[in-house]
N, C-alpha and C positions, 0 to 999 in steps of 0.2 A: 339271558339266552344269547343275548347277541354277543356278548365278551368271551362266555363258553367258544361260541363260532369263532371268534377271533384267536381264540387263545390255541385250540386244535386244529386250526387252517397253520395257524404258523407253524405250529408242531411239525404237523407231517412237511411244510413245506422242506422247515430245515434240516427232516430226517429224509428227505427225498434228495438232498442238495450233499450232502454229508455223503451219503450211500454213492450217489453217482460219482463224486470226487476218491472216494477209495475203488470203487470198481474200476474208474477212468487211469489210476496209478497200477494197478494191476493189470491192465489191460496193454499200458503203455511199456508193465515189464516184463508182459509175454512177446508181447510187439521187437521187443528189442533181443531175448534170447531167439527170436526165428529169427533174427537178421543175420544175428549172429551164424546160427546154423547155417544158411543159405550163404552167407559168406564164403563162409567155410568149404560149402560142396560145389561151390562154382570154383573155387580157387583152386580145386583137387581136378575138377575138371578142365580146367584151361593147361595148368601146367607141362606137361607134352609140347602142346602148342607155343607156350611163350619160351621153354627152350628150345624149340627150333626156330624163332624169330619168323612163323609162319603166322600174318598178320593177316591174312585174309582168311584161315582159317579160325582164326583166336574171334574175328570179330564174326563169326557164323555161330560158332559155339557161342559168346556171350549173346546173340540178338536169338538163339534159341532158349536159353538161362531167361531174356527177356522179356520173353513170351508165354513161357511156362511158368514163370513164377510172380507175383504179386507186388512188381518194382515199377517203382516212378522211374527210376534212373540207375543206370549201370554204366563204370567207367574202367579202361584199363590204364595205366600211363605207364612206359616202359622207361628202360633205365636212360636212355638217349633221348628222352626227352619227347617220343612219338606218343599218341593219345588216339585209341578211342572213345566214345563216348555216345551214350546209347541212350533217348528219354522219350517217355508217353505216357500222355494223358489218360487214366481211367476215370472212368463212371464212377460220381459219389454214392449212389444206393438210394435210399430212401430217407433217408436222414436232413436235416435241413444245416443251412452253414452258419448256422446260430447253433444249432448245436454242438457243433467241433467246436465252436470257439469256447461255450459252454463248460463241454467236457474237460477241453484244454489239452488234447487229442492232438498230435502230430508224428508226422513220417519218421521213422529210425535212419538215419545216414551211418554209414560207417565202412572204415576203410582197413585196406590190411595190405602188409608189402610178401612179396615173392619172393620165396631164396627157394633157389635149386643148390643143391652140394654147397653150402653153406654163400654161395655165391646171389647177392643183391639184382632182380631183375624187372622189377616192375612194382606197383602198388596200385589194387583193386580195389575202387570204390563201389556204394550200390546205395540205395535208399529203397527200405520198404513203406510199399505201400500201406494206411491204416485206416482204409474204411470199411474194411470188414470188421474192424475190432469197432469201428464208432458207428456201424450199422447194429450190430451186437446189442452196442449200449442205450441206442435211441429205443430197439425193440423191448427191451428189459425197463426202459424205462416207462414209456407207456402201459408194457405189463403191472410195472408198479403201482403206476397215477393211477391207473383206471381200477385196481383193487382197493388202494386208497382210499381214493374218492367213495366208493364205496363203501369201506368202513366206516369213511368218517359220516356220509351220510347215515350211515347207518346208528351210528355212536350219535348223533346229534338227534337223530326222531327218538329216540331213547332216552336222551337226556329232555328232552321237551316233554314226554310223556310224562317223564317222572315230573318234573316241575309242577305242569298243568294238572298232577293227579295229587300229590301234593301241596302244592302252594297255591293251590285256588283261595281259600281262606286270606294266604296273604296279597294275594292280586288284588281279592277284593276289600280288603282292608285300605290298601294303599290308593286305591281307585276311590273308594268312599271318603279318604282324609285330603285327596287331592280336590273332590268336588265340594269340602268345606272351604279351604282355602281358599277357591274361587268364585266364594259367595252363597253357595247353595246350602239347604237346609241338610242339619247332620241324619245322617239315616244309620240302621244298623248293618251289620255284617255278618254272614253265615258263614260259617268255614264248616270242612270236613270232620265228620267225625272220630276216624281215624290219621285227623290232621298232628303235628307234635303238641305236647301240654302246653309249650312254651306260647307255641302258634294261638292254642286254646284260650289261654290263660290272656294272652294280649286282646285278640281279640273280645272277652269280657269287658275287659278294660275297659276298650273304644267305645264299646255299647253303652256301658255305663255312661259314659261322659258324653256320647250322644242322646242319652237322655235328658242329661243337666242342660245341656246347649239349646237342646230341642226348648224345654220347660222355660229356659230363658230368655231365648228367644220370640217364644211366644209372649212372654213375660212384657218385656220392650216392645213388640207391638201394640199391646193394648195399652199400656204404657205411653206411645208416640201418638195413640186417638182417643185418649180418655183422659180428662183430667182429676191430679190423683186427689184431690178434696172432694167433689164433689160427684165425681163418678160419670159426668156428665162430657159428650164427646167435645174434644178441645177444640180449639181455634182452625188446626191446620185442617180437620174435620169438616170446620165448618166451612170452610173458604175451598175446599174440595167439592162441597154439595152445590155452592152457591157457584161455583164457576159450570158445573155441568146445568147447574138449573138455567144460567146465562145461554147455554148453546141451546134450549129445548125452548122453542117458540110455538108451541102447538099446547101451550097451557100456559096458564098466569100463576107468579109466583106473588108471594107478598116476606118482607124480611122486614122482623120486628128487634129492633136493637133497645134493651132492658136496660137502665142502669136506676138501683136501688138508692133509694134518699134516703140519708141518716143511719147509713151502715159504718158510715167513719167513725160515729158517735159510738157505736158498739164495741169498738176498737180501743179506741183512744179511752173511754172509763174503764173497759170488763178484761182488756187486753186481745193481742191477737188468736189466744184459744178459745176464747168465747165468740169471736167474730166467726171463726170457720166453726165452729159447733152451730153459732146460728146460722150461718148459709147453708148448712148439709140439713139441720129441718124446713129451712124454708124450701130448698131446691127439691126435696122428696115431697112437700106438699103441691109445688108448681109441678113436677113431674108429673101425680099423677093424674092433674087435671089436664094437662098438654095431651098426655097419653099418646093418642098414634093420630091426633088431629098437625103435630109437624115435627121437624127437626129443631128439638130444644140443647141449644151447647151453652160451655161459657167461654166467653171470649177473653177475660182477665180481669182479676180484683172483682169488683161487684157489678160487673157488667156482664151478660149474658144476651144469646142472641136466639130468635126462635124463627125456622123457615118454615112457611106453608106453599103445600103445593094446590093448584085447581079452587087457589083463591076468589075469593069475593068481598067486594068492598067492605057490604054489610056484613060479613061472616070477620072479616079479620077486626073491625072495629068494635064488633061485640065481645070476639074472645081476648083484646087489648083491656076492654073497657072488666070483664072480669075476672084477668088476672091482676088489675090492681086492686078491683076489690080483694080478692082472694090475699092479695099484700098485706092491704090495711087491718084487714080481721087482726092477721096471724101476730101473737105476741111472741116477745121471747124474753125468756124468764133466769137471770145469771143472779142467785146468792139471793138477796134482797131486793134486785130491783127490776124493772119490768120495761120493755122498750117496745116499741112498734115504728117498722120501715113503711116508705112508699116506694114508688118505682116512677120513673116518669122514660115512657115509651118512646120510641121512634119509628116511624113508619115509610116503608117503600115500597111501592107495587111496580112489579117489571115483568117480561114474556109474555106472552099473548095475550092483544089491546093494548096495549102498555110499550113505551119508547124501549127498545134494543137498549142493553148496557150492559159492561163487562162486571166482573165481581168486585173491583172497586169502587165502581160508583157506586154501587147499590150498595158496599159500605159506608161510603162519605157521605151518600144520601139519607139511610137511617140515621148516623149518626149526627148528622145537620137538625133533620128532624128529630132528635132527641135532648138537641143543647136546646133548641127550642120550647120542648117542651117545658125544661127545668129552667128557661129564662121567664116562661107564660107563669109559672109560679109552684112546678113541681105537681108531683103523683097525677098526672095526665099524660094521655096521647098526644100525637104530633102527626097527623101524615103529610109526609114534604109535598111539596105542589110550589114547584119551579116561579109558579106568577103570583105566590103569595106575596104581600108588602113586605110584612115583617121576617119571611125565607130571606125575601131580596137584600134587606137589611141586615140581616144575621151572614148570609154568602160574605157579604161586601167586606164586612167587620173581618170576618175570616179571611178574605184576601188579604187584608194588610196585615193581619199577623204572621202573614210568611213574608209580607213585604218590607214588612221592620225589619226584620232577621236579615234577609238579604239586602237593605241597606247597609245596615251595621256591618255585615261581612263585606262589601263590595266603598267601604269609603262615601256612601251618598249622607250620611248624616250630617248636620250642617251647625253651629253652636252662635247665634245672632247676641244682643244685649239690646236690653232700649236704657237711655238715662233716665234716674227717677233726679231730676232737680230740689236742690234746696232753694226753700223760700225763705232765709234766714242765712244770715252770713254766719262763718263758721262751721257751719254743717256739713259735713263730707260728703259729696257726690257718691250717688247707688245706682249698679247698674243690676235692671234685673235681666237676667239668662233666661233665653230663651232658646229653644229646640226646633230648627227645619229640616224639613226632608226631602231631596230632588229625587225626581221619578225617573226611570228610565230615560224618558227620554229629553233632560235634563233639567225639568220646569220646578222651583218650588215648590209644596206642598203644603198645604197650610194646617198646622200640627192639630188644628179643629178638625180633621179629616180621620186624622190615624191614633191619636189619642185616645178616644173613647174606647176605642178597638182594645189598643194598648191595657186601657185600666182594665176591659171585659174579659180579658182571657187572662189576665195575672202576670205581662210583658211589663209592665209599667215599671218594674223594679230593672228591668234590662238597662231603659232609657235614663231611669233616674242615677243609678253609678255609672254610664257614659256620661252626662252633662257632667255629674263631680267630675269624672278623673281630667274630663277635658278642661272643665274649667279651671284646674290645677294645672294641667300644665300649659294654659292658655299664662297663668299668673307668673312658671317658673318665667316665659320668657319674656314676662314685663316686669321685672322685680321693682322696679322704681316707683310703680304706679302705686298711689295710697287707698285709691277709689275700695268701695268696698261694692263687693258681687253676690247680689241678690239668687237665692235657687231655688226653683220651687219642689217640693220634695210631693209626691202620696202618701196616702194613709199607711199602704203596702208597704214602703220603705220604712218608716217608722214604727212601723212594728215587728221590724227583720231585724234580729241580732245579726246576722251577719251584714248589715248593710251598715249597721253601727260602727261592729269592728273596722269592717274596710275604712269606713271615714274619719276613725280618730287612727288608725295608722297612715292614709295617707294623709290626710291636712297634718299630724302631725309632722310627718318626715319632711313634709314641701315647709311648714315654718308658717302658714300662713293663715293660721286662724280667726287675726282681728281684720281679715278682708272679707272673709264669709261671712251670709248673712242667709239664713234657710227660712223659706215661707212656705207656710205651713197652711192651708184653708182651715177654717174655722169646723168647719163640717168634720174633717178629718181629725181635728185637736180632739175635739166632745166623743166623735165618733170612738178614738183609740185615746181614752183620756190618760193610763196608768202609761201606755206608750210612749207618748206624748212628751209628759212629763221625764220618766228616765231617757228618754232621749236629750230632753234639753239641760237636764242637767249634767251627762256627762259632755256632752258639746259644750256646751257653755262655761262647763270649769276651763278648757281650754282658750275659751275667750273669743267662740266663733256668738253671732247673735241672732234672733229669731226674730220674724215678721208673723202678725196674723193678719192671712190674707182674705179676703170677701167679706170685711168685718163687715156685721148689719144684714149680712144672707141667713144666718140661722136665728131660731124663734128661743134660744136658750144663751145666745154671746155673752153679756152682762155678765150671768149667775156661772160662769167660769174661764171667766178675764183672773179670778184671784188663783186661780190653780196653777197657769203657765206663764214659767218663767222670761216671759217674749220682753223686745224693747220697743217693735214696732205693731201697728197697727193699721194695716190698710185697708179703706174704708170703700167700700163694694162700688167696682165706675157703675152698677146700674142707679145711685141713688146720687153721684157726681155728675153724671154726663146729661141730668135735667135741670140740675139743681137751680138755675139761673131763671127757669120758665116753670119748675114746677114747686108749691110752699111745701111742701108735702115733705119732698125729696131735700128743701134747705135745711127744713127742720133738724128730718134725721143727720145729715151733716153735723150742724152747727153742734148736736148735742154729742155724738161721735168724739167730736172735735176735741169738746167740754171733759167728756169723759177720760178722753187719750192723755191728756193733758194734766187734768186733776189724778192718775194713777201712776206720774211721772213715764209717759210713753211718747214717743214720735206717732207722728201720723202721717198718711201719705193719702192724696187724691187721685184716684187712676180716672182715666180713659177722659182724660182734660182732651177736648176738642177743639177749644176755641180762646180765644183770647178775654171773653167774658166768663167763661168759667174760670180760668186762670187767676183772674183780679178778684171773683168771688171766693177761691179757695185763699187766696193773700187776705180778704178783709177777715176771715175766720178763724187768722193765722197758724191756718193748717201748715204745718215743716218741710214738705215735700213734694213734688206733682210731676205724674209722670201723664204722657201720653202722646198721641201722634202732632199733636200741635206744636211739643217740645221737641220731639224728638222722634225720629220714622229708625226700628230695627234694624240693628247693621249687622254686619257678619264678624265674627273676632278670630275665626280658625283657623284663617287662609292661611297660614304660617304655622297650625299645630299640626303634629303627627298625627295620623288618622288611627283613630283605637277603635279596636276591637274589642267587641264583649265577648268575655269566654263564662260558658252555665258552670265552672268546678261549684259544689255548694259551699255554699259558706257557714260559720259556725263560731258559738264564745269561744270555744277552744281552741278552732282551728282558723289559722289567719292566711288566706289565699290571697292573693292578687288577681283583681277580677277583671281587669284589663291588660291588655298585652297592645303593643305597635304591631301594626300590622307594617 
């Protein structure tokens, strides 16, 4: 509509502009034949007078000429050079002086000479006046504009009817596609009936596909709050309920975080379609026992979470306590064989009686109380309670496994050695490696603090390929040294192919095999025995050697001493560090000793304290004694590049580098 407006404004402008420049040429050439005339009838009129050189009369005649007729200016000049000359100002009219310039409008001048009897006597000038003709024009022209304007307004409510009786279909078409575009949901569109087919025919179209849009739409919604296995509302569901449940403190809530024991097992035999076939019956028989007593979602893999509102202690511990039985009933039956899950709960009560917390915590906090539960021994409750021991114990633990992480990123880990001494000349000095960690605020830490954390949470393999790579490149920059460097490895690492792979490509690349020396606990050897073993023997074809460490701590050592490949045997400091005061403790030594010795092995004495244990482990001729008497932990890394652990996984096939220079 608005371009219609622009397009017939200009129109008439330029036919009003057009019209006035040819009216203004003809106006200027009738202007000019009355000049001419009046020329002419003043010059018929003065003649008399200019031959008789009657100059007072000649100039009464012309200032009557000049009064009667329509001149700016009237001049006579005779043949001798004498000159009247006659001018006055007229009235412009009603016309404005933008518009003479407009028009382009001006006065006719023109001159003519006098012959009497062929005889030369003067020449008559005059200029007409022309603001009658541009009064003319100005009124003709306003006649115009103002019929104009009026057409065109006219023409323009005309052309808008028809649009708006017309094109309503397409207004509203275009108005419906603009509010999809900007987010809103597709709606349909009504057009006229007697609209065109074409108009007809699109807007179908539109309709049609704002039906699919609509359907799909709604599709992804339920979609973004349901999870598509189990039908059950997803995570971002639940962390929406649980964050409005956090603002409403005129009721208690209680939030039970589920996670299923022995669902991995259903996985790993039956495959992942039998795992999700049995979660979709399990989750249909806990649905309908939940029913409308709370908000049942799942939060991911085999963990699921259940909120109740207008909680009570005893009300939430009893329906914990039978939804696991309702677990343990339920079997589930793939082909031939038959499984049954447990679930081990987690509990948090928060909003009215209960301490204010955001929806965070009362996730961290179920789920605290839940690793609890599965560390107390599985398919039980948990409910967290801040002043428990074993909470207190379990938080702690949990501190430091963000606390590893952020040393290892931040450069605080720290790589010591103690000297393992030979008691026999010829013997190669062994250093064993050890792992410290400064705290923020830059104190050691003593690796009996963060360790146990480490092996609890399954971090332990982070630390074990930091102490290798560091200890490698602790060795590139001492190439001379011959000493051989004691490591203690987990069970965890020795059961990781990928922790294999990394170790025989980097020991091999660094060159430095017959300087490694990996100790292994005894507990760990029996515990992961098939591991164990291919472990040592692809290490060991390269020529790196094995320690068993805490020998004499397990009640099975003896009956598989013949299975692992080891050279050393080191003999537990709790049965060295009495030996001298208690027979008990020499006993088991001396026979150790016997044993080490008659299966061609080294032996080594830890946690030597004293100078009389020292001289007792020499009379036993045990091969090697380490301890703080000999020798107090030093530091070896002040000079290595600080590595970082990066999680890429590892694998036989695929050989990553698992540390990087930070």
């Amino acid at each position: 509509m608005w371009l219609a407006t622009i397009i017939l404004s200009s129109a008439f402008l330029v036919s009003m502009y057009v019209g006035l420049s040819i009216s203004s040429r003809e106006a200027l050439d009738q202007l000019h034949r009355q000049s001419q005339l009046k020329l002419a009838l003043i010059t018929d009129s003065i003649t008399g007078w200019v031959e008789l050189h009657d100059n007072e009369r000649l100039q009464t005649a012309l200032q009557k000429r000049m009064d009667n007729d329509d001149l700016n200016y009237l001049a006579y000049s005779d043949r001798f050079g004498q000159r009247i000359e006659l001018a006055q100002t007229r009235d412009t009219g009603k016309r404005p002086d933008w518009f003479a310039r407009l028009a382009g409008m001006h006065a006719a001048g023109l001159s003519r000479p006098i012959y009497i009897n062929e005889t030369f006597h003067g020449t008559l000038s005059l200029e007409a006046n022309a603001h009658d003709q541009e009064n003319l024009l100005w009124q003709q022209t306003i006649n115009y504009l103002s019929w104009g304007a009026l057409t065109l307004v006219t023409l323009l409510w005309l052309l808008n009817l028809i649009l708006h009786t017309n094109l309503t279909g397409l207004r509203n078409l275009r108005q419906a596609a603009q509010d999809f575009l900007n987010g809103g949901h597709p709606r349909k569109v009504l057009a006229p009936r007697n609209a065109a087919p074409e108009l007809l025919m699109t807007v179908q179209v539109f309709n049609d596909l704002a039906d699919q849009q609509s359907s799909l739409l709604h599709e992804l919604e339920r979609q973004a709050k349901e999870d598509a296995l189990t039908g059950l509302p997803n995570r971002r569901v639940l962390e929406a309920s649980l964050a409005e449940a956090c603002k409403d403190h005129s009721h208690a809530y209680a939030f039970c975080y589920i996670d299923l024991d022995q669902f991995k097992l259903v996985n790993d035999t039956c495959g992942h379609h039998a795992g999700d076939r049995m979660l979709r019956e399990l989750i249909q028989t806990i649905s309908r026992y939940v029913g409308s007593k709370g908000l049942l979602s799942r939060i991911g893999g085999d963990e699921f979470g259940l909120l109740i509102e207008n909680a009570t202690l005893n009300h939430v511990l009893q329906t914990c306590d039978e939804l696991i039985q309702l677990i343990n009933v339920y079997r589930f039956r793939h082909e031939d064989r038959q499984f049954r899950v447990g679930a081990s709960i987690g509990i948090t009560l928060f909003g009215h009686g209960y301490p204010a917390m955001d929806m965070t915590e009362v996730l961290i906090r179920a789920d605290k109380a839940c690793y609890a539960a599965k560390n107390l021994g599985r398919n039980r409750y948990q409910l967290y309670q801040g002043s428990d021991h074993g909470m207190q114990v379990l938080e702690k633990e949990m501190d430091w496994v963000a606390e590893i992480g952020a040393a290892m990123d931040e450069g605080r880990m720290l790589l010591y050695r103690q000297t393992i001494h030979p008691l026999r000349s010829g013997d190669t000095i062994h250093h064993e490696v050890l792992i410290r960690m400064k705290d923020r605020a830059g104190q050691i830490v003593n690796p009996g603090q963060f360790l146990p954390a480490a092996e609890r949470f399954g971090i332990i393999q982070n630390i074990d390929r930091w102490v290798l790579d560091t200890t490698l490149e602790y060795l590139s920059q001492n190439s001379d040294s011959v000493d051989i460097y004691n490591i203690n490895l987990s069970g965890v690492s020795i059961g990781d192919p990928g922790f294999l792979t990394h170790a025989i490509d980097a020991i091999g690349q660094m060159g430095v095999a017959q300087q490694i020396c990996f100790e292994i606990t005894e507990t760990a050897a029996i515990t992961h025995l098939e591991d164990a073993q291919h472990f040592m023997r692809m290490l060991g074809g390269m020529g790196c050697r094995f320690a068993l460490d805490d020998f004499g701590s397990g009640m099975s050592s003896f009956a598989y001493l013949k299975e692992l490949p080891i050279h050393t045997l080191k003999i537990s400091g709790d049965f060295v560090r009495n030996m001298t005061t208690n027979r008990h403790d020499y006993v088991f030594v001396s026979t150790m000793v016997k044993l080490a010795h008659d299966l061609g092995l080294k032996c080594v004495g830890e946690f030597v304290q004293d100078l009389e244990t020292l001289n007792g482990l020499r009379e036993l001729n045990v091969d090697f004694a380490q301890g703080f008497y000999l020798h107090k932990p030093e530091s070896i890394c002040t000079h290595c590049r600080q590595l970082r652990y990066c999680t890429l996984p590892m694998s036989k096939s695929i050989k990553v580098v698992s540390l990087v220079a930070a």
